[in-house]
N, C-alpha and C positions, 0 to 999 in steps of 0.2 A: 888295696888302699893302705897308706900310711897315718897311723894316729897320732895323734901330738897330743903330750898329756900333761898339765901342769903338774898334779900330783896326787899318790893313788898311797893310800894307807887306811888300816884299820882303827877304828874309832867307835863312837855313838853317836846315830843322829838326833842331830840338836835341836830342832824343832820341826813343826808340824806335828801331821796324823803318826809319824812313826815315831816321832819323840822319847827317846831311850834305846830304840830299838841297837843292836850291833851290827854293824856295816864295813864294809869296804868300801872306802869314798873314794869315788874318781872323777877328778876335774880335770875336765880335756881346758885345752888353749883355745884362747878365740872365742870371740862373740861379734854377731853382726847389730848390736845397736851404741857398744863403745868399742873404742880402739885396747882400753886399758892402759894409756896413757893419758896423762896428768892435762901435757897441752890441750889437747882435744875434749876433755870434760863437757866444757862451758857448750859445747857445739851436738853433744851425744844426745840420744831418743834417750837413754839411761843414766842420770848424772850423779844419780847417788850411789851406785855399786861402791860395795867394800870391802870387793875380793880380787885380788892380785889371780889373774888369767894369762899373762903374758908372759910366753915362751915354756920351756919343759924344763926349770930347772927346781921343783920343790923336791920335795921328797917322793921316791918313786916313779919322780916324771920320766917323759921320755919319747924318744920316736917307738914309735912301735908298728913292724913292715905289715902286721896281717894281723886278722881279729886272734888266732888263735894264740901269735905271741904274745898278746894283749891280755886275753881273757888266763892262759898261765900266772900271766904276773898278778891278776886279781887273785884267782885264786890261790897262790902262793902267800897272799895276803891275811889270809882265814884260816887262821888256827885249826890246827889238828885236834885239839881236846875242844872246843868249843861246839856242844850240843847247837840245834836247832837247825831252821832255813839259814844259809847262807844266803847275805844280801847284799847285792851292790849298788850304792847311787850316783846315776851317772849326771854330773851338772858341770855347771862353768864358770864362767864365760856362758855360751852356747851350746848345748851336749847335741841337739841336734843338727848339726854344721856336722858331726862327723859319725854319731852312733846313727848306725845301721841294722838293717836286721840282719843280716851274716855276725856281727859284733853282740847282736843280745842272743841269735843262738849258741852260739860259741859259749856263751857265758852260760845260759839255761843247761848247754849240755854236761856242763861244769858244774849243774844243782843247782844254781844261781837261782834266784829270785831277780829282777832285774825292775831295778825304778830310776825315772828322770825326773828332774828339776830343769823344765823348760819356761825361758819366758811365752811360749805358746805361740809364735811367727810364723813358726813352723808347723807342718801336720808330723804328728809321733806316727811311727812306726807299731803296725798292727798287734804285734807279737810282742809289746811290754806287758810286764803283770801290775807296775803301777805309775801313774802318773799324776806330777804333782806339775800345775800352770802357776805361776806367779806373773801377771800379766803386768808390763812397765808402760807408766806414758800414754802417751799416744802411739804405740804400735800398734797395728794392724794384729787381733787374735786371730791366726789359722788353725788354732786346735781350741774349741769350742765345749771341749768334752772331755771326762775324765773323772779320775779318783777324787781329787783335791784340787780345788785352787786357795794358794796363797799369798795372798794381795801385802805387799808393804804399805805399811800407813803412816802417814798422810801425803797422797798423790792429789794432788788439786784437777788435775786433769785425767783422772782415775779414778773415781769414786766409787763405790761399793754397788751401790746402784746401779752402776752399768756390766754389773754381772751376775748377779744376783739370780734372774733368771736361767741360767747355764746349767749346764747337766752334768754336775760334778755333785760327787758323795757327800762332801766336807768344804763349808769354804769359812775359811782361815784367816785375821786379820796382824798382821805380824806390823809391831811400831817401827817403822823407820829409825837404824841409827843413826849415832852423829850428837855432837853438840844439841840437840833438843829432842833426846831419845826420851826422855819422863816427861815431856810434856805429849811427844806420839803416844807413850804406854797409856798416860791418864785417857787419851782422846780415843784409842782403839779402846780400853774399859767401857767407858762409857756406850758408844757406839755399839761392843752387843752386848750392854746390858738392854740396850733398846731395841737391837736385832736377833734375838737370838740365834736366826741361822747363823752366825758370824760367830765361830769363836777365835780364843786370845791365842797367837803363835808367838811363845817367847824366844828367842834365840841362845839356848839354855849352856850350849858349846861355850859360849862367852861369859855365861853367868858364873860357869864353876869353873872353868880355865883347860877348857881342852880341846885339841885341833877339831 
């Protein structure tokens, strides 16, 4: 199998349960509920994505013919002197349109710790050690279950309450960017101060200026 990868570098995850944590971020191409084209927005299950997924030209990106070339170039990514678990998170676009489990063992075999960022469409693959659902819209959830869900807010047709009972660790209410991102933060505040299962996911990569 061939992998298509927008772009694959070393960082800090920006938010959620691993929040600070050091990673190897990798964002495959492609997703099946927008195109990632502009024309097409107005018509997507996903209309507020605002992350650029189309084609393999970021940093890092690339075709890659087999997991194992794939899983080199992550970790070729992870510093030599860098103590701990090595981590990689696999998202998109879509991560699962193409991560498989030949692709998370490859990387396990590698030491990897192996976590996705799925909008949940999809069933994940048995052999992840973590996963995080941020469920969009109206899609259909086929993964039900997991570490984390983390829901962007304010979904009109999404609402907290329709997951609430699900079988995840952690669940996460992250404000919607955009033109009326403080009026999301004040409304997801509020909301778990009144739920506490819910806590606040800030997108903190953007807060202090780094990919």
């Amino acid at each position: 199998m061939t992998y298509s990868v927008k772009e694959l570098y070393f960082t800090l995850q920006g938010e959620g349960a691993h929040t600070g944590r050091a990673a190897v971020f990798l964002r495959f191409a492609g997703c099946n509920l927008w195109t990632g084209l502009e024309k097409d927005r107005a018509s997507a299950v996903c209309k507020f994505c605002d992350t650029d997924f189309v084609g393999t030209d970021g940093p890092g990106g690339g075709k890659f013919k087999h997991a194992d070339v794939l899983a080199d170039a992550v970790a070729a990514n992870w510093p030599g002197d860098v103590s701990g678990k090595p981590y990689v998170v696999c998202t998109g676009g879509e991560p699962l349109l193409q991560l498989d489990q030949t692709l998370i063992e490859a990387f396990q075999e590698r030491g990897f710790e192996v976590g996705v960022e799925t909008n949940g469409t999809m069933e994940a693959p048995a052999n992840l050690d973590w996963i995080c659902v941020s469920p969009k819209s109206t899609a259909t959830l086929a993964q039900r279950s997991g570490n984390e869900l983390k829901l962007v807010y304010y979904q009109e047709d999404a609402p907290p309450e329709a997951f609430q009972d699900l079988a995840f660790d952690f669940f996460y209410l992250q404000p919607m960017d955009g033109p009326s991102r403080a009026d999301h933060t004040a409304a997801a505040v509020e909301y778990c101060k009144q739920h506490p299962q819910w806590r606040l996911s800030l997108q903190t990569h953007k807060l202090i200026g780094i990919p």
